[in-house]
C-alpha positions in Angstrom: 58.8 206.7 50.8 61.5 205.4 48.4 62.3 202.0 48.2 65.4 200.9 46.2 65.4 197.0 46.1 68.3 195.9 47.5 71.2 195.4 44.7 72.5 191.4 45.0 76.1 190.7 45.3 77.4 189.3 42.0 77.8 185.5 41.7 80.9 184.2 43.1 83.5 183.4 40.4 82.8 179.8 39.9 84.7 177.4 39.9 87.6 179.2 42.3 90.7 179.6 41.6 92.6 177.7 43.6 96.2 178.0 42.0 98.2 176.7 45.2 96.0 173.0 45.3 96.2 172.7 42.0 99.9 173.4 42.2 99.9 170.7 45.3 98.2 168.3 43.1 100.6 168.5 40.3 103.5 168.2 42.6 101.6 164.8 43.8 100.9 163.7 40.5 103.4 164.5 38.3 106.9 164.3 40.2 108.7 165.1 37.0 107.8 168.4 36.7 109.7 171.1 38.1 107.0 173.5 40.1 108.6 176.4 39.1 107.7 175.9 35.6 103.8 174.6 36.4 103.7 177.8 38.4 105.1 180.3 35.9 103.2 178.0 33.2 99.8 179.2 35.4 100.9 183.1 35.4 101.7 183.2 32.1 97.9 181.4 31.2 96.4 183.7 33.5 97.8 186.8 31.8 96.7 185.7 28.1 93.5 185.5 29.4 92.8 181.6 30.0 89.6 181.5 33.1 90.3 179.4 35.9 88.3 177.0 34.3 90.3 176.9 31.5 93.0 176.7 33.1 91.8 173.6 35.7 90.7 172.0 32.6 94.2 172.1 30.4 96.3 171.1 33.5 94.5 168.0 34.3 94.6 167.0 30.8 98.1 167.6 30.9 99.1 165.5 33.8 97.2 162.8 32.4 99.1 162.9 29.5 102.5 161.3 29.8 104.3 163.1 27.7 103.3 166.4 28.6 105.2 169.5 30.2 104.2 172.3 32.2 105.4 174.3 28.8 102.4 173.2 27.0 99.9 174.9 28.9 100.2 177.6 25.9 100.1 176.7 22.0 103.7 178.9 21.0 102.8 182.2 20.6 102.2 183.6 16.7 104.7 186.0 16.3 102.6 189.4 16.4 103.8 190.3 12.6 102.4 187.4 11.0 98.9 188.6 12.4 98.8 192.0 11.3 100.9 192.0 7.8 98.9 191.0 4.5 100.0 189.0 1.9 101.4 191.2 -0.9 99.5 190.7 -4.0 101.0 189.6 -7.0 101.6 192.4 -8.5 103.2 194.4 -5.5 105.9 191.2 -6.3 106.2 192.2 -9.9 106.5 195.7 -9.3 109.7 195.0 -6.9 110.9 192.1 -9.3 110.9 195.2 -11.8 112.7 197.6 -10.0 115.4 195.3 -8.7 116.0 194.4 -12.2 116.1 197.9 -13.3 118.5 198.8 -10.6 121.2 196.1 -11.6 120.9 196.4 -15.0 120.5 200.1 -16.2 119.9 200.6 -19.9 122.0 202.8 -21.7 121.0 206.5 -22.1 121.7 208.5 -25.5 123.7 210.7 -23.2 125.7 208.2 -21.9 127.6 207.6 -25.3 
């Protein structure tokens, strides 16, 4: 006889989201914001990886705030160039500083007489 244990469901993704409550509750607290913007504000969390957690989290403290908007859910985005581009090291600078120079002001030749 084989016996396999049974395999247990996995754990229910705690908290839950609930995106249309929370959206409810926003709308209840904070009157002033346009639910088009919480809502795409949500998406937009959702899709650069926030949890629902995360997310629950962020928009209370937002409507708490006063001066918040739906907007700051995210920190502005880094532009993706500043992540992946060094810093040029001094020399690299030199070595261009060189050439430019070199290129506007060519030194005579002996054939060039």
């Amino acid at each position: 006889m084989n016996h396999r244990p049974t395999p247990k469901p996995p754990p229910p993704n705690v908290p839950c989201p609930a995106s249309a409550e929370l959206l409810a509750l926003a709308a209840k607290a904070r009157p002033d914001w346009d639910p088009n913007a919480l809502r795409d504000s949500l998406a937009h969390a959702r899709c650069q990886g926030m949890t629902w957690g995360q997310v629950l989290a962020a928009v209370g403290r937002l409507m708490a705030d006063p001066n918040a908007e739906p907007e700051d859910l995210l920190p502005a985005a880094p532009e993706p160039w500043r992540q992946r581009r060094t810093a040029p090291v001094p020399e690299t600078a030199h070595r261009g500083a060189a050439a430019v120079r070199a290129a506007l002001h060519p030194h005579p030749t002996p054939t060039d007489n």
